[in-house]
KOLGU-4560 file (N, C-alpha, C; in nm, 3 decimals, padded with zeros to 5 digits):
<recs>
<n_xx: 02.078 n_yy: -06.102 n_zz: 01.617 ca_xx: 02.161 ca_yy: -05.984 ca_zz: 01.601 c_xx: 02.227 c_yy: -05.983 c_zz: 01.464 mol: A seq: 1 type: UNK>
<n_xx: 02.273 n_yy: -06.099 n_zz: 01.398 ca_xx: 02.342 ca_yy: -06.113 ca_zz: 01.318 c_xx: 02.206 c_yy: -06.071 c_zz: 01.191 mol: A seq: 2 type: UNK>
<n_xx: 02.130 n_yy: -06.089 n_zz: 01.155 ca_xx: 01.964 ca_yy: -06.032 ca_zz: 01.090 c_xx: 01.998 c_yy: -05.922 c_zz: 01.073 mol: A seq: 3 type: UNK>
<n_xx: 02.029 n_yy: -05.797 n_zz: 01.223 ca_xx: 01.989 ca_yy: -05.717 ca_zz: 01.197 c_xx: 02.096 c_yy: -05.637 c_zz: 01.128 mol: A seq: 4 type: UNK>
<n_xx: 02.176 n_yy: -05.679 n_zz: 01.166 ca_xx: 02.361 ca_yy: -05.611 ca_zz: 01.099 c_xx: 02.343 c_yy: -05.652 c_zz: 00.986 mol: A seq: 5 type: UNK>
<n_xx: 02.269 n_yy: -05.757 n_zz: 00.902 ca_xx: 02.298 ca_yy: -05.793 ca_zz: 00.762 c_xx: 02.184 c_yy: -05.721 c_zz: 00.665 mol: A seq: 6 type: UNK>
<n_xx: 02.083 n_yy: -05.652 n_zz: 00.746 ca_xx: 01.982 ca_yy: -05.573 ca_zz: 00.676 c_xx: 01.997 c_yy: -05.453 c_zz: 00.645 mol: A seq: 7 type: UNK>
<n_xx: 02.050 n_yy: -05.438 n_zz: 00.806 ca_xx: 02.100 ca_yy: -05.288 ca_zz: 00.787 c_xx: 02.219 c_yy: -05.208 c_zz: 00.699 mol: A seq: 8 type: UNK>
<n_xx: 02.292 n_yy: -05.325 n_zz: 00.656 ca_xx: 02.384 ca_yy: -05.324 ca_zz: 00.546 c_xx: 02.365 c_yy: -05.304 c_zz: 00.478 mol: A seq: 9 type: UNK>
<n_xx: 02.262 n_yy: -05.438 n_zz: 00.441 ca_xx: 02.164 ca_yy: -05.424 ca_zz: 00.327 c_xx: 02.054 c_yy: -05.300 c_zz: 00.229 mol: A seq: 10 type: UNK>
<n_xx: 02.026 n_yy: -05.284 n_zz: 00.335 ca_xx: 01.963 ca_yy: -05.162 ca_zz: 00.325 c_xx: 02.058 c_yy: -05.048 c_zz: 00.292 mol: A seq: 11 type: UNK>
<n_xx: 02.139 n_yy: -05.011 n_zz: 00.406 ca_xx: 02.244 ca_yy: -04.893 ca_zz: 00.360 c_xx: 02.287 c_yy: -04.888 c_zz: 00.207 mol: A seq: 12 type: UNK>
<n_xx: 02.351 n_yy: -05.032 n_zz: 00.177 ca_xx: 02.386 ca_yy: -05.044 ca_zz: 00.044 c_xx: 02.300 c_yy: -05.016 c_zz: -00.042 mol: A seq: 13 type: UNK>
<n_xx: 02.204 n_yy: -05.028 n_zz: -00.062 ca_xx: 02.067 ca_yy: -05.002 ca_zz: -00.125 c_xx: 02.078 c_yy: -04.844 c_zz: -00.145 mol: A seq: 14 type: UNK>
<n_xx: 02.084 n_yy: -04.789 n_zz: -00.071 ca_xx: 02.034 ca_yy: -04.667 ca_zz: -00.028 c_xx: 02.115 c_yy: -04.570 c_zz: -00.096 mol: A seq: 15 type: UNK>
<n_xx: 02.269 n_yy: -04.640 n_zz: -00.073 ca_xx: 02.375 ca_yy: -04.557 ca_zz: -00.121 c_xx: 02.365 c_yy: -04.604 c_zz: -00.300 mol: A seq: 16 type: UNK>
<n_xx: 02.360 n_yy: -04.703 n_zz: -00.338 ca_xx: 02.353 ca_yy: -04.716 ca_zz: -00.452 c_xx: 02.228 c_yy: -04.657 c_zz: -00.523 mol: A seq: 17 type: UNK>
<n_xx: 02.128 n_yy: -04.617 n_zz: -00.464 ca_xx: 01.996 ca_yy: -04.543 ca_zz: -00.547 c_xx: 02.058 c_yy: -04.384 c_zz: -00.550 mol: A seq: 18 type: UNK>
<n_xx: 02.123 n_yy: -04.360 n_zz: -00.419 ca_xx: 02.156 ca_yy: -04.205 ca_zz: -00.494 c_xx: 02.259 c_yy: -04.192 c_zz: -00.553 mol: A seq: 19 type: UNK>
<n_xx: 02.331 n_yy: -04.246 n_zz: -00.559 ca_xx: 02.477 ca_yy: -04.337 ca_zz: -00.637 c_xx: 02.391 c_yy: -04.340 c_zz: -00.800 mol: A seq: 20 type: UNK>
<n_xx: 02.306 n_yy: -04.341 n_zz: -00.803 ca_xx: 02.264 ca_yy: -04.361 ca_zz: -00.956 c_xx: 02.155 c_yy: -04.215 c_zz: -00.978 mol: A seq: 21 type: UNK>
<n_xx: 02.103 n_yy: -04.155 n_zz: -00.935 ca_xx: 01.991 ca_yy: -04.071 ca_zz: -00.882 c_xx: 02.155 c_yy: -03.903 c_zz: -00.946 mol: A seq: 22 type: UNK>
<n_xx: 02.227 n_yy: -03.925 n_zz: -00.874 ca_xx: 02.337 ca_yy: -03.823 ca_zz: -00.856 c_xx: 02.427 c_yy: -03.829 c_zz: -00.985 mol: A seq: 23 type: UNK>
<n_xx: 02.460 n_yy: -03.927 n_zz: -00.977 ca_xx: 02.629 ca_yy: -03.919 ca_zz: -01.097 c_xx: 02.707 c_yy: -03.964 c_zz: -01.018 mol: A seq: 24 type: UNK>
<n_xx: 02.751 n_yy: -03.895 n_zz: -00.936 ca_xx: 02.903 ca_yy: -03.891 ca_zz: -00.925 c_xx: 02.899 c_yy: -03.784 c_zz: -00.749 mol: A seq: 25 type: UNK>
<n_xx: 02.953 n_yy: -03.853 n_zz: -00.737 ca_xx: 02.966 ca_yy: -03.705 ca_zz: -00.534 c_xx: 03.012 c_yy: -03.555 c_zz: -00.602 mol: A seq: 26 type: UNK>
<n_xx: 03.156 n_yy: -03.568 n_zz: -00.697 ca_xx: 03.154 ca_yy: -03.490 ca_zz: -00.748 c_xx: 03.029 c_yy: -03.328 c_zz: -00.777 mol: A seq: 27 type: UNK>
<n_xx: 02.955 n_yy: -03.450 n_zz: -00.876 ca_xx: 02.848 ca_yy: -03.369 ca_zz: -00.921 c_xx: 02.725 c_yy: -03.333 c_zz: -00.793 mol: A seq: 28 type: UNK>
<n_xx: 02.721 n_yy: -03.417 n_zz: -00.720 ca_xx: 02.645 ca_yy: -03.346 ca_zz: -00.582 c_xx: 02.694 c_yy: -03.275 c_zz: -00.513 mol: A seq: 29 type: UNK>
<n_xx: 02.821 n_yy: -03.238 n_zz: -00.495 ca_xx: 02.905 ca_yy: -03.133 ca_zz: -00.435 c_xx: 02.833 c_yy: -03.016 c_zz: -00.521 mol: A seq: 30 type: UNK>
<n_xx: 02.876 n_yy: -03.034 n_zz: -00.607 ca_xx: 02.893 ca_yy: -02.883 ca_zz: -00.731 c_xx: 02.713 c_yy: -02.832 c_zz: -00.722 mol: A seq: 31 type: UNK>
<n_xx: 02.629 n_yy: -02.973 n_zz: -00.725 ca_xx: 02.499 ca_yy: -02.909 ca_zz: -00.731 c_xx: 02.472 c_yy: -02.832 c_zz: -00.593 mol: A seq: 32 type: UNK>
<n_xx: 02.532 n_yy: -02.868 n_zz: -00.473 ca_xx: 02.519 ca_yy: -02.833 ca_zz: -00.368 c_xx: 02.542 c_yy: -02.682 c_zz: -00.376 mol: A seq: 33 type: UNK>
<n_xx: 02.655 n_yy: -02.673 n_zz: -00.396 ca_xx: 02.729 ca_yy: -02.527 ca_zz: -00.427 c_xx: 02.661 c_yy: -02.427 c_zz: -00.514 mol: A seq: 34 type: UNK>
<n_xx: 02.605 n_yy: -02.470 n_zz: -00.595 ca_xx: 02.533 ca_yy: -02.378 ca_zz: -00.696 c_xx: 02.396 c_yy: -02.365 c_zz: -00.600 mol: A seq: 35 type: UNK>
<n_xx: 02.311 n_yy: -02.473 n_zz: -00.533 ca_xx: 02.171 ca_yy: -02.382 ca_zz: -00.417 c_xx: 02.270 c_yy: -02.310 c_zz: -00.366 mol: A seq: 36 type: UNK>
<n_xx: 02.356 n_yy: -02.347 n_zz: -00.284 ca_xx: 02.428 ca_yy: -02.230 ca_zz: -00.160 c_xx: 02.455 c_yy: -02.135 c_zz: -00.251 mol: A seq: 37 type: UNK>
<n_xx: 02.509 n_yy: -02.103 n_zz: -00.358 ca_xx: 02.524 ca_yy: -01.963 ca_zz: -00.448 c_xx: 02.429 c_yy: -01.895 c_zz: -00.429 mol: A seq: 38 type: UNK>
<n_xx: 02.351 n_yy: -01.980 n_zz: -00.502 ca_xx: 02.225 ca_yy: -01.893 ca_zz: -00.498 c_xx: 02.157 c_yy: -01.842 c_zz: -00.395 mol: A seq: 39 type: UNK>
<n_xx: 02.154 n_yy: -01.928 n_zz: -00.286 ca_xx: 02.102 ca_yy: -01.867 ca_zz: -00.174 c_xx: 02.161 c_yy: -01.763 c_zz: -00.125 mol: A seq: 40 type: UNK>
<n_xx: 02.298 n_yy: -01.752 n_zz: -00.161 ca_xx: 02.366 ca_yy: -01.650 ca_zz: -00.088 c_xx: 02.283 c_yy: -01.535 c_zz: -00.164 mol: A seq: 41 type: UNK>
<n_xx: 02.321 n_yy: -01.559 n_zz: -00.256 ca_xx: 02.290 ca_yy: -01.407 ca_zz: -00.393 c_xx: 02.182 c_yy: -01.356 c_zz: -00.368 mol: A seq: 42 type: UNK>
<n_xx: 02.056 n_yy: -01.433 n_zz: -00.359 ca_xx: 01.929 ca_yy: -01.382 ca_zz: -00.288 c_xx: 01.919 c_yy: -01.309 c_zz: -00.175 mol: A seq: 43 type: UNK>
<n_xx: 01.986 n_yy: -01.366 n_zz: -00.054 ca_xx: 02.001 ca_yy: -01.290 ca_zz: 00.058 c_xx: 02.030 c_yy: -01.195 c_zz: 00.028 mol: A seq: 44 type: UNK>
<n_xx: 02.178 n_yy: -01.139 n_zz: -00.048 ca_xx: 02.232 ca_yy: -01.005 ca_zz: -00.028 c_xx: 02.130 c_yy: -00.924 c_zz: -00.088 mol: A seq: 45 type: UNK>
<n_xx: 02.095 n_yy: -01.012 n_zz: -00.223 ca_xx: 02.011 ca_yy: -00.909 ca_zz: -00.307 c_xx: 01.910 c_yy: -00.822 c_zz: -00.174 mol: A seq: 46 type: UNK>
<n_xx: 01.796 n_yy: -00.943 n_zz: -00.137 ca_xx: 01.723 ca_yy: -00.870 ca_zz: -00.031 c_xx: 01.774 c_yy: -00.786 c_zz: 00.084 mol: A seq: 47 type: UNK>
<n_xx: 01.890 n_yy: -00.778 n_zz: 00.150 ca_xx: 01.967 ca_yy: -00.762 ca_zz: 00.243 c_xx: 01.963 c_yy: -00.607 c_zz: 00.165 mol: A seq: 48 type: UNK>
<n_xx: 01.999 n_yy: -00.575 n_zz: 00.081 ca_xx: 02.030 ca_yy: -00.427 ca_zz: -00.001 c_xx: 01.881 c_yy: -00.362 c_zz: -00.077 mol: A seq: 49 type: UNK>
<n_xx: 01.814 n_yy: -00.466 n_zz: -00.105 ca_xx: 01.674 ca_yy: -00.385 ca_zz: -00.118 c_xx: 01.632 c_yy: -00.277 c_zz: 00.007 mol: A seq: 50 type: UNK>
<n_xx: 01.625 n_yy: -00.397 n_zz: 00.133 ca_xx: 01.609 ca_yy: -00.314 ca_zz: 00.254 c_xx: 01.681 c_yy: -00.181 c_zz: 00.301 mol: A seq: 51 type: UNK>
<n_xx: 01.823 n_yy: -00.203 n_zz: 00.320 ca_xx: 01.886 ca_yy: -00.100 ca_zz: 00.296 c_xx: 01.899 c_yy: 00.027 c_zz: 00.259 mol: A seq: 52 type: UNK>
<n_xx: 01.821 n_yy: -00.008 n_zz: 00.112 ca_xx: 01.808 ca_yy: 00.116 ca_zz: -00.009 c_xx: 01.698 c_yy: 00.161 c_zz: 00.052 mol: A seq: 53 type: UNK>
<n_xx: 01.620 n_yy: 00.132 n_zz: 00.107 ca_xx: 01.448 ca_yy: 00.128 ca_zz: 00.142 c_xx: 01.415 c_yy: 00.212 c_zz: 00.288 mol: A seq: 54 type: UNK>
<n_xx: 01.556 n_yy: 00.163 n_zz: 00.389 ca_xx: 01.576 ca_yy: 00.248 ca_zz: 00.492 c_xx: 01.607 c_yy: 00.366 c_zz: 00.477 mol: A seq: 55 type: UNK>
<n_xx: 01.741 n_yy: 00.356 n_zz: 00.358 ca_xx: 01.805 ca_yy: 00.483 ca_zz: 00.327 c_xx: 01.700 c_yy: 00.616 c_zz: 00.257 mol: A seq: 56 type: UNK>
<n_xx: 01.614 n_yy: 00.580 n_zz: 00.147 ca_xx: 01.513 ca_yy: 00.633 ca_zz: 00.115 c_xx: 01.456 c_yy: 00.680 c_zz: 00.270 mol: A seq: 57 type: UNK>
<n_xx: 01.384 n_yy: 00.637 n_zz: 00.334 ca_xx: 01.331 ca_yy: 00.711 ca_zz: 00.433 c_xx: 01.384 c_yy: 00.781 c_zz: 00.500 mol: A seq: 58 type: UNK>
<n_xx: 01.557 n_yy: 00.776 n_zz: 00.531 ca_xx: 01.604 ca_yy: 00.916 ca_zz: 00.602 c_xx: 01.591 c_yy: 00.987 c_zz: 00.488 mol: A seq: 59 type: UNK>
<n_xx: 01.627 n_yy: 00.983 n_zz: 00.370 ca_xx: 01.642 ca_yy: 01.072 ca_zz: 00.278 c_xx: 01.497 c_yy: 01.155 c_zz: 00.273 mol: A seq: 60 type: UNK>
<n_xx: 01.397 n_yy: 01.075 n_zz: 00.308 ca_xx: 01.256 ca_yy: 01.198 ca_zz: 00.281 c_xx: 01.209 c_yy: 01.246 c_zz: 00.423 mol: A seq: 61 type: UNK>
<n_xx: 01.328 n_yy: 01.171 n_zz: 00.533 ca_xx: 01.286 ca_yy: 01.267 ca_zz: 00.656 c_xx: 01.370 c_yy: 01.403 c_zz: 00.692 mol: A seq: 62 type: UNK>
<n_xx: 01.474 n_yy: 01.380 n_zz: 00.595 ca_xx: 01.567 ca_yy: 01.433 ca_zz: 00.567 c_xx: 01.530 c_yy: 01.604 c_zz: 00.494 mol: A seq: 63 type: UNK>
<n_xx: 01.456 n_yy: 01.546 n_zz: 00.394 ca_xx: 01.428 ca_yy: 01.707 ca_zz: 00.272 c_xx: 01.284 c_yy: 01.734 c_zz: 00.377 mol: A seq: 64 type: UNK>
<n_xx: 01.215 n_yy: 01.652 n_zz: 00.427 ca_xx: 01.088 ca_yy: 01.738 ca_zz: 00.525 c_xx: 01.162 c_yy: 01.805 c_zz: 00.598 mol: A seq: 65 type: UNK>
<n_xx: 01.270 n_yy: 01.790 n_zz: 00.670 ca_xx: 01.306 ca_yy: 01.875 ca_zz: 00.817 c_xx: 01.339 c_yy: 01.986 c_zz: 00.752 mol: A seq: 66 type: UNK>
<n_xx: 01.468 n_yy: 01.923 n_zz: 00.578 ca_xx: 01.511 ca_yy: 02.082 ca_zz: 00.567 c_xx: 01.408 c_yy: 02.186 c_zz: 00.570 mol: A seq: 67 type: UNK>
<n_xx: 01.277 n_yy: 02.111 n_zz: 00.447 ca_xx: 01.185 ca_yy: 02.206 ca_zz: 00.429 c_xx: 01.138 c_yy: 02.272 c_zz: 00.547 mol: A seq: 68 type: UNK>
<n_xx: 01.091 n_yy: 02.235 n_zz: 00.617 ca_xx: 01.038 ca_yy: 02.291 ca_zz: 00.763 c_xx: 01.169 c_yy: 02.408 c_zz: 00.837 mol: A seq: 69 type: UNK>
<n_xx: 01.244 n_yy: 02.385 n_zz: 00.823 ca_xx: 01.363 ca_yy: 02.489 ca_zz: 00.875 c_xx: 01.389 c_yy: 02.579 c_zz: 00.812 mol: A seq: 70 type: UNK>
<n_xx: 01.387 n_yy: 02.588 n_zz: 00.686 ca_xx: 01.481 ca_yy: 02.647 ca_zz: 00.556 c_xx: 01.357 c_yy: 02.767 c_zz: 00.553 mol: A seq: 71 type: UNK>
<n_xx: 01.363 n_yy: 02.914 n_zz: 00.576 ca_xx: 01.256 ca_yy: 02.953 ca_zz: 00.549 c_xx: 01.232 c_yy: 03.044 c_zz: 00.368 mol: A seq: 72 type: UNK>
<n_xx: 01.122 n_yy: 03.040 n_zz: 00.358 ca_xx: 01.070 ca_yy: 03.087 ca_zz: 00.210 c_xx: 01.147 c_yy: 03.184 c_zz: 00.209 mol: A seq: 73 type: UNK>
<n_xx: 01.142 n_yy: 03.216 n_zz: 00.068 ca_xx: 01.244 ca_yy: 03.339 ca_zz: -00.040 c_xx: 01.160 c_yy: 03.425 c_zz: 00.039 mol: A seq: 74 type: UNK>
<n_xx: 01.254 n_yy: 03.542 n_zz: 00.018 ca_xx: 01.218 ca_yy: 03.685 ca_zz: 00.054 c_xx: 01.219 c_yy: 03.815 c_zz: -00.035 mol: A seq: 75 type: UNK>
<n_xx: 01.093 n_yy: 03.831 n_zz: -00.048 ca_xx: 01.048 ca_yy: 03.924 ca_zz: -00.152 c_xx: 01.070 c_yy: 04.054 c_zz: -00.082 mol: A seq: 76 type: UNK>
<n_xx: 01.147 n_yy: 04.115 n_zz: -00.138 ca_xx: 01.173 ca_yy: 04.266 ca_zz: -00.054 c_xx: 01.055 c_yy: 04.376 c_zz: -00.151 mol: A seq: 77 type: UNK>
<n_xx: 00.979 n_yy: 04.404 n_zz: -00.224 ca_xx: 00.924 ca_yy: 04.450 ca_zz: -00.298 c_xx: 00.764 c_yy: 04.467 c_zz: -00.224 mol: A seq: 78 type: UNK>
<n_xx: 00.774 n_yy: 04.361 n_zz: -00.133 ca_xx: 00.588 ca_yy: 04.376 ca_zz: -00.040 c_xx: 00.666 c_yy: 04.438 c_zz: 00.101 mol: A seq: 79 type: UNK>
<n_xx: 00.569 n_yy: 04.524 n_zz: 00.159 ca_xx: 00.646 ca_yy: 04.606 ca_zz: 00.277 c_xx: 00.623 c_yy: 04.483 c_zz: 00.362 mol: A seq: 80 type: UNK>
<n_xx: 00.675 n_yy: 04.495 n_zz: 00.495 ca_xx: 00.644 ca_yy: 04.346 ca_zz: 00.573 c_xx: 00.527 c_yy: 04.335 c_zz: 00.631 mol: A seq: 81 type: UNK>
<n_xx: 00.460 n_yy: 04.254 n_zz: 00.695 ca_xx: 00.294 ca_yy: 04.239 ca_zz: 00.738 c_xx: 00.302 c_yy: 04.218 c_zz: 00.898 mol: A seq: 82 type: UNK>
<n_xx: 00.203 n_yy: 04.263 n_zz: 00.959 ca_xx: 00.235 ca_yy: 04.289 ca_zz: 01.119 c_xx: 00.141 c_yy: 04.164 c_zz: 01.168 mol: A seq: 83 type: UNK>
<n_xx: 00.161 n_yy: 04.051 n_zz: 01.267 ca_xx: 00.075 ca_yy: 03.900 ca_zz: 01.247 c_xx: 00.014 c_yy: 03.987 c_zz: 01.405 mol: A seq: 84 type: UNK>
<n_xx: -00.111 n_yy: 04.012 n_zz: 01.433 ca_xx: -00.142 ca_yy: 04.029 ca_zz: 01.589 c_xx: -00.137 c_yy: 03.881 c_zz: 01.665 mol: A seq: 85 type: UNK>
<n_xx: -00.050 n_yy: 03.935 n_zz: 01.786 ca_xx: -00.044 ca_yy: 03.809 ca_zz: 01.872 c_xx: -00.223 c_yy: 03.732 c_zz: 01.909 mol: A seq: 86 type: UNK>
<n_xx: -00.204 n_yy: 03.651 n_zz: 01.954 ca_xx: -00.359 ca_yy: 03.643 ca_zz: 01.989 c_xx: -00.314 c_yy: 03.703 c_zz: 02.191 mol: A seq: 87 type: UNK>
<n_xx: -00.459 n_yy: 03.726 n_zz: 02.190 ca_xx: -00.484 ca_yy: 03.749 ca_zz: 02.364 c_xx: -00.489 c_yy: 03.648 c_zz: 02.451 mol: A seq: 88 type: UNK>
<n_xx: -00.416 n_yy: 03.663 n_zz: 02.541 ca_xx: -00.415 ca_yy: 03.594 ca_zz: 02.654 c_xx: -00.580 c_yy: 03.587 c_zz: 02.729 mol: A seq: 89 type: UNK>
<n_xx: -00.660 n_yy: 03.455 n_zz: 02.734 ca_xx: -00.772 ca_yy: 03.478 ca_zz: 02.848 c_xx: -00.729 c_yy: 03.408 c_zz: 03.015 mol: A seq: 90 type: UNK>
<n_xx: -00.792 n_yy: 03.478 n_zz: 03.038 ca_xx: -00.733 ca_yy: 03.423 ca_zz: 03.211 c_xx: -00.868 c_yy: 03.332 c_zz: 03.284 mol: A seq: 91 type: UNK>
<n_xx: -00.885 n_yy: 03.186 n_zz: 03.287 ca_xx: -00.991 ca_yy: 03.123 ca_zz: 03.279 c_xx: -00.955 c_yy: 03.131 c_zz: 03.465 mol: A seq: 92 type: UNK>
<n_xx: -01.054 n_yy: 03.179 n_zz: 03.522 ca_xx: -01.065 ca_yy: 03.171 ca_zz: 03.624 c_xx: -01.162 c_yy: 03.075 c_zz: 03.700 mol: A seq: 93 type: UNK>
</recs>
């Protein structure tokens, strides 16, 4: 038992001293930490608001189709008006 507590020490110490030299300082692995999480944040939103803009665009062009479809054409008073014949009813018996 006493082996394995003195390896595992061993080892730990090892371990901590390679990134102990690998790093600088905790300091400086904090700060590097902080700058991915920045960034990651910044990316997200960025994409987070691409989408957004991307949704919004599509009401906006379902938006000018409906007006168009509702809104009816200018009215030329200068052509007399035109008579449309209904179509006929057939009675399929």
């Amino acid at each position: 038992m006493a082996l394995k507590t003195v390896g595992a020490f061993a080892s730990g110490f090892a371990a901590g001293w390679i990134a102990r030299s690998l790093v600088g300082s905790t300091r400086e692995a904090a700060i590097g930490a902080l700058v991915i999480v920045d960034r990651l944040r910044h990316e997200a939103t960025r994409l987070v608001a691409e989408q957004v803009e991307r949704i919004q665009d599509f009401f906006a062009e379902g938006r000018a189709y409906y007006e168009a479809e509702r809104t009816p054409g200018p009215v030329d008073d200068a052509s007399p008006p035109r008579v449309v014949p209904l179509r006929e009813r057939t009675n399929a018996a």
